[in-house]
N, C-alpha and C positions, 0 to 999 in steps of 0.2 A: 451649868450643865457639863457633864464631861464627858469623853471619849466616845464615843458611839461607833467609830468608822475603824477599821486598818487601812489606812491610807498607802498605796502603792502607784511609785512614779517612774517613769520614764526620762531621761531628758527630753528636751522639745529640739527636734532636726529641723538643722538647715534645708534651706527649700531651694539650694541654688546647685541642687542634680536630687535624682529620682531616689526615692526609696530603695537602698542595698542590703546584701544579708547580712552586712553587719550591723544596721538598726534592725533588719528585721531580728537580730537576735535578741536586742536585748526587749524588745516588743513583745515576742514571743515568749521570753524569761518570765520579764512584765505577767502577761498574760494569764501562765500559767500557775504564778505564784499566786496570781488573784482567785483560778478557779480553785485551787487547793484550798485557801485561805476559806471560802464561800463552801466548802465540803467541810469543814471542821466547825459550822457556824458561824464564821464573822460576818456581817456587816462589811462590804467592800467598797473604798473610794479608790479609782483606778483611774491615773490622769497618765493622759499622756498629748503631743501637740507638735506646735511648727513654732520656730525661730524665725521668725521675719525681718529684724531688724539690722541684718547685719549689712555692712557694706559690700561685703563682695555678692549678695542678694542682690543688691543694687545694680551693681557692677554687669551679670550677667541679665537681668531685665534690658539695662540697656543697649547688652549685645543681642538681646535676638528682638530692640526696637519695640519693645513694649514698656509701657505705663507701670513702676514697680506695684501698684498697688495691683493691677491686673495680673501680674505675673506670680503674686505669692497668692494671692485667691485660688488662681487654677494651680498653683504646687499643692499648699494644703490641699484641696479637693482632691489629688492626685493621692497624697499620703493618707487620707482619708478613707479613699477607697480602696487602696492594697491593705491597709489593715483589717477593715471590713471583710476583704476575700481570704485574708486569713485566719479570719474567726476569733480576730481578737475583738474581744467582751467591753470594753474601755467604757468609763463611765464620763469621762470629761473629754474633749478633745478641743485643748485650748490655742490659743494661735495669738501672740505677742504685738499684732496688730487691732484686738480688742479694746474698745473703750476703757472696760474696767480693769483690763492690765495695765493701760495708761498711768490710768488713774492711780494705779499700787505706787511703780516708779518713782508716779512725781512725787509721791506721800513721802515716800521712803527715803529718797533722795534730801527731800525739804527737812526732815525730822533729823535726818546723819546730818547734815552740814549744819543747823541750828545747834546740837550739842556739839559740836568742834570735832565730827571725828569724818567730815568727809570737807576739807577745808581746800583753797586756793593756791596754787603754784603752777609751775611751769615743766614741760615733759619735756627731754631733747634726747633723743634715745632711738632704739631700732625696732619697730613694728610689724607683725607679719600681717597679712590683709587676709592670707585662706587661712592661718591659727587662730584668727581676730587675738592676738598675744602680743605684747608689749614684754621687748627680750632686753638686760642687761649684759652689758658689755661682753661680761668673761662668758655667754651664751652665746653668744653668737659665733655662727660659724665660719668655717674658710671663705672668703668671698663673699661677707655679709650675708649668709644666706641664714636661714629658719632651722635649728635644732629640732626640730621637729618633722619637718614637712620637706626641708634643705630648701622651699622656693626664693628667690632673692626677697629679701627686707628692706621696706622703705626709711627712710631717716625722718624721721617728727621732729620738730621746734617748734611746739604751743603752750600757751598759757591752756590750761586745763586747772580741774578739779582732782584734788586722790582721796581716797580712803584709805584711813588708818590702821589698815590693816598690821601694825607692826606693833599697834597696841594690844591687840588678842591675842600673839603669839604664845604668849606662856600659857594664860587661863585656855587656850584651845589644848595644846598638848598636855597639859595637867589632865584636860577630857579625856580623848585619845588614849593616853598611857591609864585612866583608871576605869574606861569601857572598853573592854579588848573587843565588844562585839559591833562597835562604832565603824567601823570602818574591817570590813572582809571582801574574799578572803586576806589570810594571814600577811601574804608576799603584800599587797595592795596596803595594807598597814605600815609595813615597813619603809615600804616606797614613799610614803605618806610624810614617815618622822625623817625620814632620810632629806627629802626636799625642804623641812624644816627647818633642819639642824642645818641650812645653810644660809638662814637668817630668811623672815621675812619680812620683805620690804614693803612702804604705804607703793598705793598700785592709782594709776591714773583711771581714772574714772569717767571722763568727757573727752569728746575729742571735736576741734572747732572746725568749722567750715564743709561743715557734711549735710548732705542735700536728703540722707534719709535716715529717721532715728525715730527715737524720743526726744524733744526738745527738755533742756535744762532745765527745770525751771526758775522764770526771772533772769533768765539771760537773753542775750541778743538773738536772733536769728542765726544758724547755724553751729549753734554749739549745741550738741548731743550726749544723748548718755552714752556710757562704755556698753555695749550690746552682752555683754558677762554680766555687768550688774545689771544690767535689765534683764537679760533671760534668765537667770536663775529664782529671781522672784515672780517666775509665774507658777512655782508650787505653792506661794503662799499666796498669790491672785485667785486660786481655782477654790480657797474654801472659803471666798469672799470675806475674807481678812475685813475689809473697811467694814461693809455692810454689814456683816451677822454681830457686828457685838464681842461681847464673849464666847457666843455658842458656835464660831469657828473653830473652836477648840473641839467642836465634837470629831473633827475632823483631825485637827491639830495635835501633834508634830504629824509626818511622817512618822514611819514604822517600816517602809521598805523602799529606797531610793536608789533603782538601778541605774549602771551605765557602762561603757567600755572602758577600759583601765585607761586612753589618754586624758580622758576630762574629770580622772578623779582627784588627785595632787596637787593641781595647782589651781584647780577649781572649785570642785565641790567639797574635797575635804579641807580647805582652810578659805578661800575667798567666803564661800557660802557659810559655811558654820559661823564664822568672823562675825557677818552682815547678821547674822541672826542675836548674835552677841549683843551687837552695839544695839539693835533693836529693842531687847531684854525678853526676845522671844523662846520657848525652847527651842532644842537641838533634834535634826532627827534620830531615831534609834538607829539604824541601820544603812550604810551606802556599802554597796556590794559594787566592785568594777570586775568585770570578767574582762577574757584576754579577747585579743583577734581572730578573725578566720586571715588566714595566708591562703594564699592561692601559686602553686610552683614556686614556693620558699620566699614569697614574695608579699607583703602587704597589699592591699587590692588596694590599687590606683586608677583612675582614667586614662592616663597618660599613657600605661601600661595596659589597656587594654582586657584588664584581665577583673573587673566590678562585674559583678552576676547581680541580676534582679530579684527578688525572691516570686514571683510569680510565673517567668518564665522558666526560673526552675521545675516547678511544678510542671509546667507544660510539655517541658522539656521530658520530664519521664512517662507522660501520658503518651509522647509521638514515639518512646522507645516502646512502649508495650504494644504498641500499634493499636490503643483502642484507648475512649475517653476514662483512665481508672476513677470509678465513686471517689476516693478518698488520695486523691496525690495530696491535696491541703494538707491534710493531717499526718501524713508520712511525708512531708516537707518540713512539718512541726515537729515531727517526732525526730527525725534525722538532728535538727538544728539542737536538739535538747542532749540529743543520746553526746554527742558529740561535743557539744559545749565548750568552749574554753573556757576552766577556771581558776588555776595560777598560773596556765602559761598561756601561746597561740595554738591553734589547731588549722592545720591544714584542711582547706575545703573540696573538692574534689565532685564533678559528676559521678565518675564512675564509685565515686567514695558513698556516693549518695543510694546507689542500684545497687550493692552490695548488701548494704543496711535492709530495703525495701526487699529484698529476695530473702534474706538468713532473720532477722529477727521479725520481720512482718510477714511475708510467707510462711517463709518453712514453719517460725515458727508460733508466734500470735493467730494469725490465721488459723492455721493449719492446728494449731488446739481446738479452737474454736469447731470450727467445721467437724474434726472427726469425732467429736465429744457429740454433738449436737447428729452426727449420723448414726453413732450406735446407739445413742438414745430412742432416732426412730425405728433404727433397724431394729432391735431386739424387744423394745417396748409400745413402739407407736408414738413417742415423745409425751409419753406419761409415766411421774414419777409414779412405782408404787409406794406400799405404806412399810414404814419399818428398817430403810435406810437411814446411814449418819456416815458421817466422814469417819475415817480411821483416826485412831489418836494420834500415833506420831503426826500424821500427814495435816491434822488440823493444827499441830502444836508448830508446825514448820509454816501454817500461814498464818497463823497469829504470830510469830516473829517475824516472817517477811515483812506484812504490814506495817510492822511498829519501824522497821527501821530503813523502809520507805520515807514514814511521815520525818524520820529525824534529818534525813537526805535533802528530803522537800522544806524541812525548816532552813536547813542550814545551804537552803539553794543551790545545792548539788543535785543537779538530774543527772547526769550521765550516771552518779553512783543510785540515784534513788531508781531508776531504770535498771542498772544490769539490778539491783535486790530484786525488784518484781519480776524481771524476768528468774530468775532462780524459782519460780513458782511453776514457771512453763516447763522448768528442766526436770524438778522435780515430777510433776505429773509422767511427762515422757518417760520418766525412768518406771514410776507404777503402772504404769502401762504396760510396760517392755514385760516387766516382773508376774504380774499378774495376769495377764494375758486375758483381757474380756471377752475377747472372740473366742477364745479356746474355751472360757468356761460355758458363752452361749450353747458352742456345738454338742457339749456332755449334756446340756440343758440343767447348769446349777444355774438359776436364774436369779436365786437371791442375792450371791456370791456375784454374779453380774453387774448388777444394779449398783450395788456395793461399790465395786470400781470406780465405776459411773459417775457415780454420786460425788466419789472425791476428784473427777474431772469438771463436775458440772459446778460444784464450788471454788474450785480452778475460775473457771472462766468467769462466775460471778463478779469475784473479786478481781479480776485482770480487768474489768467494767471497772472498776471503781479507781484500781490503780490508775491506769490508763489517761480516765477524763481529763484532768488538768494536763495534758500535753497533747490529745488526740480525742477532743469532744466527740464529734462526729462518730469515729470508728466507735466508742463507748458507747453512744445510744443508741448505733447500730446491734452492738454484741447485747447491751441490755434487753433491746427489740426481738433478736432470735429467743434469749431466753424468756421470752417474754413479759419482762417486768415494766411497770407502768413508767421506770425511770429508771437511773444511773447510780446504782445505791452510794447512799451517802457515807463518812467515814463509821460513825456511830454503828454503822450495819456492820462492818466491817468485822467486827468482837462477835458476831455473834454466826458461829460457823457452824452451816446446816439450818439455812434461812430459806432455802427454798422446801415448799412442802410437800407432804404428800398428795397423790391427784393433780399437783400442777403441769399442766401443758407445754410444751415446747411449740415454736415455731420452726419450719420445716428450716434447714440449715441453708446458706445460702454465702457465696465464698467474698471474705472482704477483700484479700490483696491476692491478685490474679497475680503470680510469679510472670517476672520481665522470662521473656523467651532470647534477647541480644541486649547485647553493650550497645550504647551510644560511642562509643572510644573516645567520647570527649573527656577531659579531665582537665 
């Protein structure tokens, strides 16, 4: 059987602090690629999950005195339900203390060390416990500490297990250099061959005397897997790799595997493709790392005080408006999209956020919405008459918006595939400006009215459409005023002058009530 799915991943988050906006972004990335994808037709497998197994998991259960297994129960639960209030759509939501991800592990494990490529020796080297990363010498930093993270690094002396990762090296970069679309964007590729071309070395894989993991299999008690090779094969755990046979494959590879630019390098773009190698599995099509959000030029840290949750952001803009707004969710969504990092970092900011929500969803999403949907009743009673069409140029300018929207949204760029749609709002404002509907009402040209209208009201159609995959909600709202039974799909898209004559409007009603003050938080 083959393909039946477009398969889009997440990585699976540590469960040893809350849900931040930096997973919420790539969730929301996640998210949105999957609604698009499901708007062009596909079939969607959308995973995403919890990391349980890592030791400083551990470590923090038993600072706050709970049983770890209790402890990553109620985190998942936790991450579970802020996705859910974010209206992400997710079709698997898998969690690494599952039986049958067990099960993958030891599979996996047992089959790599039977062909000789995950073999026996000894680690003595420097570890960091929050990178879960095993650093060589010339990496390490001033004072033993974490190139990465700077926290101080423990010193290892164990017998362990490694994988031969230094066997893949070339057949991976032969991939790489002859799929340019394997690894984007372009900076994240480079990054990619750059940490290559510095050799890669076989990577320890167990680690002994650890009280929570995966056990090895057929070793003594406390020798565990490396929490990397385990978490990374819970994308091949979720299409029941053992259990289905072949017809995993409908599922199988990947086709879109997000994450943040730190875990792509030295993770998912050579540990993981490697392990899929020695498998004799395929590769996925596509790992996409975007950058950071910064906060005051700053990487968000706990330490530093400065980690935002993504749901108190939300709340946080309902208590500036001074009233519950219908849709902070989705202008929470929309903010994280418009905004994006994706070849560098982007600064995060509240006030960054109130800005956005006033000038592209007020003044102007909104506020198309609404006045289009008032002179409709005002001048007609919100009934189309017969004998309207869009203008040509003005149709020839959304059938090009559209198209290079959808290339935006391929090439998982929203901020770019958002400002294009918006260019459709600017556009209208401008015919508006030009043609003046209220002026021709008052002479009483009423055809010439309509006229206008018309190329407002397939404006807003299509801003329904654009919209859905970053801001569901506000789209089946906008769909609802114009009263359509749904959120037209792309296919509708091409066909401009879809609504007909005699059809009805719903009386207008305002989606983003403009903020009235700042929060001055930032």
């Amino acid at each position: 059987m083959g393909k039946r799915y477009y398969y889009i991943t997440t990585p699976i988050y540590y469960v040893n602090g809350m849900p931040h906006i930096g997973t919420a972004l790539t969730t929301i990335v996640a998210d949105a690629c999957a609604r698009y994808r499901k708007q062009r037709g596909h079939s969607v497998y959308f995973l995403t999950g919890t990391d349980e197994n890592a030791p400083k998991v551990h470590q923090v259960a038993q600072q706050q005195g709970k049983p770890t297994q209790q402890f990553v129960d109620e985190m998942a639960e936790t991450f579970a339900r802020t996705w859910q209030a974010l209206h992400i759509d997710y079709d698997v939501f898998i969690r690494t203390t599952e039986a049958r991800h067990r099960r993958v592990v030891t599979e996996v494990f047992r089959r790599l060390r039977a062909q000789g490529d995950i073999y026996e020796g000894r680690y003595a080297g420097w570890y960091c416990i929050s990178c879960e990363t095993f650093f060589a010498e010339s990496k390490v930093g001033s004072g033993r500490t974490c190139p990465d993270c700077g926290k101080l690094l423990e010193y290892r002396d164990e017998p362990c297990y490694y994988f031969r990762l230094s066997r893949y090296a070339e057949p991976l970069r032969a991939h790489i250099t002859s799929h340019p679309e394997f690894i984007m964007p372009e900076v994240r590729r480079n990054e990619t061959l750059g940490f290559m071309a510095e050799g890669l070395q076989d990577i320890a894989v167990s680690r002994s005397g650890a009280e929570w993991g995966i056990p090895a299999p057929d070793e003594p008690y406390g020798t565990v897997i490396y929490v990397w090779f385990d978490a990374l094969l819970n994308y091949l755990t979720a299409t029941d790799w053992l259990e289905r046979g072949e017809d995993y494959l409908e599922i199988w590879p990947p086709n879109l595997q997000l994450m943040g630019k730190d875990i792509l390098p030295r993770f998912h773009a050579t540990i993981w493709p490697a392990m899929l190698m020695a498998l004799g599995l395929p590769l996925p099509e596509r790992l996409y790392g975007h950058g950071w959000w910064i906060v005051n030029k700053q990487k968000m840290s706990k330490s530093l005080g400065n980690v935002y949750e993504p749901l108190a952001i939300a709340q946080e803009l309902s208590r500036v408006s001074g009233c519950a707004l219908p849709y902070a969710i989705d202008a929470f969504r929309y903010f994280m999209l418009r905004e994006m990092p994706t070849d560098s970092d982007a600064e995060f900011s509240l006030e960054g956020f109130e800005t956005r929500y006033n000038g592209d969803l007020a003044n102007d999403l909104g506020n198309l919405v609404h006045r289009t949907l008032s002179m409709w009743h005002r001048y007609f009673e919100g009934c189309i008459p017969a004998g309207v069409h869009v203008a040509e140029g003005l149709a020839d300018l959304f059938q090009q918006q559209v198209a290079t929207v959808a290339d935006a949204f391929e090439q998982v760029d929203f901020p770019r595939g958002l400002r294009e749609a918006w260019e459709i709002i600017g556009a209208i404002n401008r015919y508006y400006d030009e043609q003046a509907p209220w002026a021709l009402a008052k002479v009483g040209d009423m055809a010439r009215t309509a006229q206008v209208l018309y190329g407002g009201l397939e404006a807003v159609r299509l801003m329904s459409l654009l919209v859905e995959p970053v801001m569901p909600q506000v789209a089946q709202a906008i769909a609802y005023q114009i009263n359509l039974p749904d959120v037209p799909v792309w296919q509708d898209a091409s066909r401009i002058g879809a609504i007909p004559s005699g059809h009805r409007l719903q009386a207008p009603q305002p989606i983003f009530p403009r903020l009235s003050k700042k929060s001055g938080v930032s």
